[in-house]
N, C-alpha and C positions, 0 to 999 in steps of 0.2 A: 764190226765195231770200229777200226781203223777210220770205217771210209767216214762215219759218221763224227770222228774224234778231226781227222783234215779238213771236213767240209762243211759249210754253214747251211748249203742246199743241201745236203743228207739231211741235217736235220730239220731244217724248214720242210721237207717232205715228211717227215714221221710228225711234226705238226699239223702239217696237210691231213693224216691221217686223224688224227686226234678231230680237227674242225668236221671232216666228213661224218664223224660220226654225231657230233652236234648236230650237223645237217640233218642226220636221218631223223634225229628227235624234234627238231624243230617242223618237219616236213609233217612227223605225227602229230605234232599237236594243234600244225594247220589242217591237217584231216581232222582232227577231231574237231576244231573250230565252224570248219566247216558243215559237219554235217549238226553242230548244235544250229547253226543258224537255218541248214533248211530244215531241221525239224521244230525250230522258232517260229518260220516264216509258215508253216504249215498248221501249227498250232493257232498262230494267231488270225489266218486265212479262216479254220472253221469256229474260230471264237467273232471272231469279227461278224459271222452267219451269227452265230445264237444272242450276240447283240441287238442285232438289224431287227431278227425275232421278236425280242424280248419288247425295243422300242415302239413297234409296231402295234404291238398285242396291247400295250400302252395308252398308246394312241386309240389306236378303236376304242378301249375303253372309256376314254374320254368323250370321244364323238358318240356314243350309247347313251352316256349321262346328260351329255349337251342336249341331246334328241330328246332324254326324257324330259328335259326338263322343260326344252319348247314344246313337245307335244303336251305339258300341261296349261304351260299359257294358253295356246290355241282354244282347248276344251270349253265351246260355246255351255257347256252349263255351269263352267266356271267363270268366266267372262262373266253371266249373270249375277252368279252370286256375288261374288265382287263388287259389282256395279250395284246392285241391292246392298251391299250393307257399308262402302263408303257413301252413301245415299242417306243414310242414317243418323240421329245425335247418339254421341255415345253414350253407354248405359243407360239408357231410354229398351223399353220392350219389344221395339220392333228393329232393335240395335242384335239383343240378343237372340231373336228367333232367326235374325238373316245371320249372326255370327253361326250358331249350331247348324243351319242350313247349309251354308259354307263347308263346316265338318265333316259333315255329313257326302256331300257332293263330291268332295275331295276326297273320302276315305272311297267311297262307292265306283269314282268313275279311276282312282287311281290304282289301290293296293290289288282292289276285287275284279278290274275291270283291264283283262289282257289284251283287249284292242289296242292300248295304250302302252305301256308299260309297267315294268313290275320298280318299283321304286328302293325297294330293299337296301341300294348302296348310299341312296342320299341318308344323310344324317339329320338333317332338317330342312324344311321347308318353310318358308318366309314371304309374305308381301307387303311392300312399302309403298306409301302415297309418294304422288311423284312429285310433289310439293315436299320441304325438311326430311323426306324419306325416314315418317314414323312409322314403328312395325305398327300393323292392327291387324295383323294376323301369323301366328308359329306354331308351327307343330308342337316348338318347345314355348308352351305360352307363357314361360319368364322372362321371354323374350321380348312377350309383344309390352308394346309402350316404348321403347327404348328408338333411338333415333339416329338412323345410320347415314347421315347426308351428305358426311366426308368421306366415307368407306368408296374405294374405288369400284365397288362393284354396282353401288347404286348409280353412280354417276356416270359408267359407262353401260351399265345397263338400262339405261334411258334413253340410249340411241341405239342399241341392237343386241345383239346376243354376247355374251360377254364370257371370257372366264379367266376370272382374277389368278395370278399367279402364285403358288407356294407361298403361303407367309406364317406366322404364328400367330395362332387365336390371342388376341386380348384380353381373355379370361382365365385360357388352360395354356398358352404358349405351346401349345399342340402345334402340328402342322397341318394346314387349312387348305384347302383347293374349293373356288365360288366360283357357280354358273349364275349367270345373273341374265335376264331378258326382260322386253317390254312388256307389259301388261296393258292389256285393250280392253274397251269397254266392249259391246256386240256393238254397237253402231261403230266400233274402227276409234276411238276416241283415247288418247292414253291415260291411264288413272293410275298408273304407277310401276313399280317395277317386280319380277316374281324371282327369286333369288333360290339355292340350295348347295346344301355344303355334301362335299363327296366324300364317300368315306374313304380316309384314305389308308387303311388297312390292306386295302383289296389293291392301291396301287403299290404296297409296301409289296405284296406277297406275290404280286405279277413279276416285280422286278427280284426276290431273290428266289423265285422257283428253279428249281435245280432242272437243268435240261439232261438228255437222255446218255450223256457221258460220265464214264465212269469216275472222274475224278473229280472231288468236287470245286464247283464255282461257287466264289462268291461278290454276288450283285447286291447293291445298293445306290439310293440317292442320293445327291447332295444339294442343297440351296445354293444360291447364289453370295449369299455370305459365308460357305464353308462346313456349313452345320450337313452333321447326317441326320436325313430323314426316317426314323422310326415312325412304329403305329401310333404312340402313346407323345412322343415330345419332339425335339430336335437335337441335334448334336448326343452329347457325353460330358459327362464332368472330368471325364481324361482327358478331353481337350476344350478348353474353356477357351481357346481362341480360333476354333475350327481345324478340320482336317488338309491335309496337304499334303499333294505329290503331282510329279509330273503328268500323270492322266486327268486328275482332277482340275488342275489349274488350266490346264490346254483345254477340258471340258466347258469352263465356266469362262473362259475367251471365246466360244462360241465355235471352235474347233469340235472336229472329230476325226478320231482313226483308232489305235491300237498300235501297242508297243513292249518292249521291256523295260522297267523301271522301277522303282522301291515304292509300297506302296504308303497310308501314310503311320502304318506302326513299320514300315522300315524294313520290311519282307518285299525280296526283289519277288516279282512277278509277272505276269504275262495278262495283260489290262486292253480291253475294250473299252472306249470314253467317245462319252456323246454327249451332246447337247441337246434339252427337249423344248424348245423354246414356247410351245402352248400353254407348259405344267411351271416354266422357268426353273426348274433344275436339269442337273448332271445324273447321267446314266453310267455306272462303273460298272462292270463286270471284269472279275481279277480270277485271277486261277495261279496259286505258286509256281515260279518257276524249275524250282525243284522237281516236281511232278511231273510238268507239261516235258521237262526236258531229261525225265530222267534216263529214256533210252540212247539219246547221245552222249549224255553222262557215263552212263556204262560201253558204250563204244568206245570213248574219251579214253576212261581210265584204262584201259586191257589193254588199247595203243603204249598208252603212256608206261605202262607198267612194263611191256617189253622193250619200248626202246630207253628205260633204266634199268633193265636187266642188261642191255648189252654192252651201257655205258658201264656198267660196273665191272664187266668181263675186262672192258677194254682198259680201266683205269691203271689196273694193278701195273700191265706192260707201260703203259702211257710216265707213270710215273717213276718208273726205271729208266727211262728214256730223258725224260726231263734233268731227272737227279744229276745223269751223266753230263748231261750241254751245259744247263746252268752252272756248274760247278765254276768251270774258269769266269764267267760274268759275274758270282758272287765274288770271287776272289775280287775284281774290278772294280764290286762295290762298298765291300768292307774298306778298301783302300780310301774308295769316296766320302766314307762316313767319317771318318779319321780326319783325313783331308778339310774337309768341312766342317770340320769341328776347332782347324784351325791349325793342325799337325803338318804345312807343304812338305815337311824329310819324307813324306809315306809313298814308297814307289810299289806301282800295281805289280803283282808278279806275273813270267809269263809261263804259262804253263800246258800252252798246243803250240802247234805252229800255221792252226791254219785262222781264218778270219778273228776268231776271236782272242790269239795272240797276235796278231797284226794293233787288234785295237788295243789289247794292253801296252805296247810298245808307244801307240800316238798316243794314250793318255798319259803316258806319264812325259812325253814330251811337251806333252800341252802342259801338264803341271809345271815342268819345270819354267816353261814360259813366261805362264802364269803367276810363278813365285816372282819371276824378276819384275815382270811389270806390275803385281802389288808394293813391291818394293821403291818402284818411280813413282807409283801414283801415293802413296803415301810420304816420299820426300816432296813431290808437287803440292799435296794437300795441305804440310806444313806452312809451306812458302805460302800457300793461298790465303792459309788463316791468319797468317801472319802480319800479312800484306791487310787481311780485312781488320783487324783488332787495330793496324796503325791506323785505319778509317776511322773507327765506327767503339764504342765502348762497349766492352766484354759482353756485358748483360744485353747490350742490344744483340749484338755479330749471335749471341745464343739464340736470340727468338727469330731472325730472322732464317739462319739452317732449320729452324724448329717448322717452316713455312709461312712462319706470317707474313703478307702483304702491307699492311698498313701497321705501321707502330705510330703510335698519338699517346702518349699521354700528360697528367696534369700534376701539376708540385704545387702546393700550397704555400713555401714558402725555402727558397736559396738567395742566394747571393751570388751575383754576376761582378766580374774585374771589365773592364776596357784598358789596355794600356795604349798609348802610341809614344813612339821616339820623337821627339820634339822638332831635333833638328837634322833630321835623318835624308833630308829632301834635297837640299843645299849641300851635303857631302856625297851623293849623287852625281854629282857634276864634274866633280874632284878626280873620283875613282873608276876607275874600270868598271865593265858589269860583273865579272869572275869575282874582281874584289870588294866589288859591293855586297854582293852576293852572300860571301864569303863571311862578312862583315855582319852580317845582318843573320846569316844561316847561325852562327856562333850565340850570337845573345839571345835568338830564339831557342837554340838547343839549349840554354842554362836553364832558361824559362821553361820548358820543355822537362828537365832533369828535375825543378822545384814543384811544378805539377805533378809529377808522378809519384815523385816524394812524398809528398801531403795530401795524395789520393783524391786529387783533384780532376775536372773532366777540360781538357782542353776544347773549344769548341772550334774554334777556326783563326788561319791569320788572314790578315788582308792588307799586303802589303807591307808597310809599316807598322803595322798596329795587331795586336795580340787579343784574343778574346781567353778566358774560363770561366767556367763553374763550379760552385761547389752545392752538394744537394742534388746531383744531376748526372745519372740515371739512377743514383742509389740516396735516398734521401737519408742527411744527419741535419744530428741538431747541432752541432758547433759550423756548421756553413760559414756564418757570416766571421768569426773567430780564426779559422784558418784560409779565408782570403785575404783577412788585414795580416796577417804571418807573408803569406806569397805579396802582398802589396810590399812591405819594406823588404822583402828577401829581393824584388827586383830592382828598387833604390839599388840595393849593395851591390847587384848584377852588374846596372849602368857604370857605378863608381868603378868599380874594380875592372870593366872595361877599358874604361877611360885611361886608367893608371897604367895598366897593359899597352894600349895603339897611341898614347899621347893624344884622347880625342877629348871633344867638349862637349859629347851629346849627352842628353837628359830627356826624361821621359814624364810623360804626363797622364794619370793612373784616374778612373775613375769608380765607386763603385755603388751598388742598391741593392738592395734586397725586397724580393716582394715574388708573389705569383708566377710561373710561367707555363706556356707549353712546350714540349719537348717532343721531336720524332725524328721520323730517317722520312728523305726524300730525294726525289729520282728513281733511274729503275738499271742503268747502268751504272752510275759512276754515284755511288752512295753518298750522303750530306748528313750527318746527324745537327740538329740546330736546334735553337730556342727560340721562340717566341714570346710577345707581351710586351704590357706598359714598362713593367719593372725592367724590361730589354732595353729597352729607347732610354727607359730614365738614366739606367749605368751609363747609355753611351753616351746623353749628353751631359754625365757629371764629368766625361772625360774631355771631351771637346771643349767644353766651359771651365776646365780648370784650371789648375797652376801650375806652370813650368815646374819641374821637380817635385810637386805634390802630388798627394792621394787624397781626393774630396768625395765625400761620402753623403750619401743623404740620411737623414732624420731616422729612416727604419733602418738604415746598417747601422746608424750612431746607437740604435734604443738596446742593438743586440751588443754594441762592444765597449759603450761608455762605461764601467765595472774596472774591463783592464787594460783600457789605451788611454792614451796622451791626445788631444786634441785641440784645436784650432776653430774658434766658431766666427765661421765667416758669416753668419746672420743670413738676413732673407736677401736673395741674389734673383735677377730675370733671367730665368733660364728660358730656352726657345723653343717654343713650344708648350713649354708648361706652366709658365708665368712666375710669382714667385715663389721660389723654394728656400726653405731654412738648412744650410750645408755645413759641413765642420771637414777639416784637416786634418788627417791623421798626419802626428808624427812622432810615434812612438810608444812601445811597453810602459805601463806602469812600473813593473817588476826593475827595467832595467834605471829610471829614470828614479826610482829610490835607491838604485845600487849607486849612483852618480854621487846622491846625495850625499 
């Protein structure tokens, strides 16, 4: 037990042991695999015979019926009769003495007369003029009168011997098998066609005769649309959309061979499938596979059952063995779960000293690693979000981590500012860059402090000149109300700069209200922005304004005429847009009655 407590190969051998013996079970159950498939391939070798059989025995059947049925065309004293009584008007008295002559001729030279043959399997007997192919004469005389000229068997039995394939009677939906041939006058002259239906009992009972094996088969036919063929109809009301299985279907593709597969009530089996292309059905002969298989079955289980008798022997040691190795690897992993749950204080204990206290010792080295570099990577992540939210507005920086690609969307209604510094350009020239800079960095940061204050969205600067939003990424209904508040807070900005640096600069504020669209673009260095008319209109209220005013258009004026002070500059050419109706903010209501 030492050697197996220091060594990680001690016990990967007593696992070695462990797999060996899987080995042996696995080895039995490819013996037994194997000997189910040559006692498959053997089953289905001498099923595949009593198929071959079956179809043959079939076949001649057919070729018997065919025969009878040309050996009665032939029959020069049918040929007569025939030719005497379509020679006739019907129901006229020499109509009737050649029809009973006919009768007569055919009962005598047919049923009584073994030169020929014995007729017994045909079902009825029929002749049609080869003109509209009217019956005028049936064994079944409800028959005669009636008019077959689109039945394929008239139509191909007027160029030679014919025999129509599988179909369902038109009267009894029965299943129907027609021999059909030409009919000759004695001078050689054709006068129409001699047809006869087979009985097809006798091919039901050919195909499901039990052959000389004990266990039993069972054979049947199928049509070409799926239906089983019985003595009496087709198919089953069990299956109102026909039968299926792999034998059947490969059958009526025109294949053949034999196999194992389900048949189509779902009973695996051991299946002979053929195609009869004369009769135009399928030939199935099935035998359970249960049955066919069941002496490898019993060879199967006795393997099987000894090599679980020995796995069992073996498990009890097996699991003694286990208990001991694994012990320290759980200890390693309780530690992991802990860990993972979010616990880094949890150190693996060591408890061997051979490999698998080695690994407890790198893992908790690795944890402690690990703690320190969760610890950077979440002072980095800070920094990073940090750095993204000075970008990009909260609600966006969320759906973009969330994976969205494309953010787009549409406001119905905000309010955009434009400011620019008036004379910002020309003290440029004056000053350093540090201190222009400097100069310029300051009154954007107050600007800066009065947007965030008033939960507004700064959109971009450019240069000299300042954009925001209000309505934008988070849509309110005072928008247009707390950009004319940031409009005179940055008035007060300018002044109180000025009083500070001793300067003369003034600023020119523009604002509108209307539609926009709003999104992030780029794919490195992120842009959140706006778009729209209502964009161009604020920025040329600003461009077109007044030195030290705030001019506003018509829909800022509808949302804050209530409780500002205004300036109605009337209709003015704005560029681009032609004429607009603009007003001048300057001023609270509230404060301009305190004045009062």
């Amino acid at each position: 037990m030492g050697l197996l407590q220091k060594s990680l190969k001690a016990r990967m051998t007593a696992y070695f042991l462990l797999v060996s013996v899987l080995v042996v079970v696995a080895l039995a159950l490819v013996t037994y695999q194997l000997a189910a498939a040559t006692h498959q391939e053997m089953a289905i070798a001498q099923f595949d015979v009593t198929a071959e059989h079956k179809a043959s025995e079939i076949q001649r059947y057919i070729d018997d019926q065919v025969a009878i049925v040309t050996g009665i065309a032939r029959l020069g004293e049918l040929q007569r009769a025939v030719s005497n009584l379509v020679g006739e008007t019907p129901d006229s008295t020499q109509y009737q003495t050649a029809y009973f002559k006919l009768v007569e001729m055919l009962y005598f030279s047919t049923f009584l007369d073994s030169r020929v043959a014995r007729v017994s399997d045909l079902t009825e007997i029929f002749m049609m003029t080869k003109v509209g192919g009217h019956v005028f004469f049936s064994t079944q005389p409800a028959h005669e009168g009636e008019y077959r000229h689109s039945d394929q068997y008239f139509i191909e039995g007027l160029k030679g011997t014919f025999v129509q394939k599988v179909y369902p009677s038109p009267e009894t939906a029965a299943p129907t098998l027609t021999v059909s041939t030409p009919l000759y006058s004695p001078a050689g002259e054709l006068i129409g066609v001699l047809a006869a239906h087979i009985r097809m009992s006798v091919l039901v009972e050919i195909a499901g005769r039990q052959t000389a094996r004990a266990a039993p088969v069972a054979s049947y036919l199928v049509d070409s649309l799926n239906r089983v063929i019985s003595a009496d109809r087709f198919g089953s009301e069990a299956y109102p959309r026909g039968v299926h299985s792999d034998g059947i279907d490969a059958a009526l593709r025109g294949e053949r061979g034999a196999g194992l597969y389900d048949n189509y009530v779902g009973e695996t089996v051991i299946g002979s499938y053929r195609w009869l292309p004369t009769l135009g059905v399928a030939l199935i002969s099935e035998i359970p596979a249960s049955i066919a298989l069941a002496p490898a079955n019993r060879f199967g289980g006795m393997i099987l059952g000894v090599g679980l008798l020995a796995v069992g022997v073996l498990s009890v040691g097996i699991y003694l063995i286990a208990a001991r190795i694994t012990h320290p690897i759980t200890a390693v992993t309780d530690t992991t779960q802990k860990i993972t749950a979010g616990d880094l204080s949890q150190v693996a204990p060591v408890l061997t000293e051979d490999e698998t206290g080695l690994l407890a010792r790198n893992f908790n080295l690795m944890i402690g690693r690990l703690k320190h570099t969760l610890d950077d990577l979440a002072e980095e992540q800070e920094k990073s979000e940090h750095l993204l939210l000075n970008v990009l507005p909260a609600p966006i920086a969320a759906r973009l981590k969330q994976g969205e690609e494309t953010i787009a969307d549409s406001y119905a209604d905000v309010t955009i500012l434009f400011a620019d510094i008036v004379n910002f350009t020309p003290l440029s020239a004056e000053l350093a860059a540090a201190d222009l800079v400097g100069l310029l960095n300051e009154i954007f940061c107050e600007f800066d402090r009065l947007s965030e204050a008033r939960g507004l969205e700064k959109i971009k600067t450019m240069g000299d000149a300042y954009m925001v939003g209000a309505g934008v990424p988070i849509p309110r209904t005072d928008h247009a109300e707390v950009i004319a508040e940031m409009a005179l807070d940055m008035l007060d900005v300018i002044a109180c700069f000025n009083r500070k640096h001793h300067r003369d600069l003034s600023i020119r504020i523009g604002i509108n209200s209307g539609p926009v669209v709003a999104g992030v673009i780029g794919t490195k260095k992120f842009i959140y922005d706006i778009w729209g008319d209502a964009v161009n209109t604020a920025s040329r209220m600003e461009s077109q304004g007044l030195k030290g005013g705030i001019q506003i258009t018509e829909a800022t004026y509808r949302h804050l005429r209530d409780r500002y002070l205004f300036e109605d500059r009337g209709m003015i050419e704005i560029k681009g847009k032609g004429k607009m109706h603009t007003y001048i903010l300057t001023g609270r209501k509230d404060n301009a009655a305190q004045q009062v």
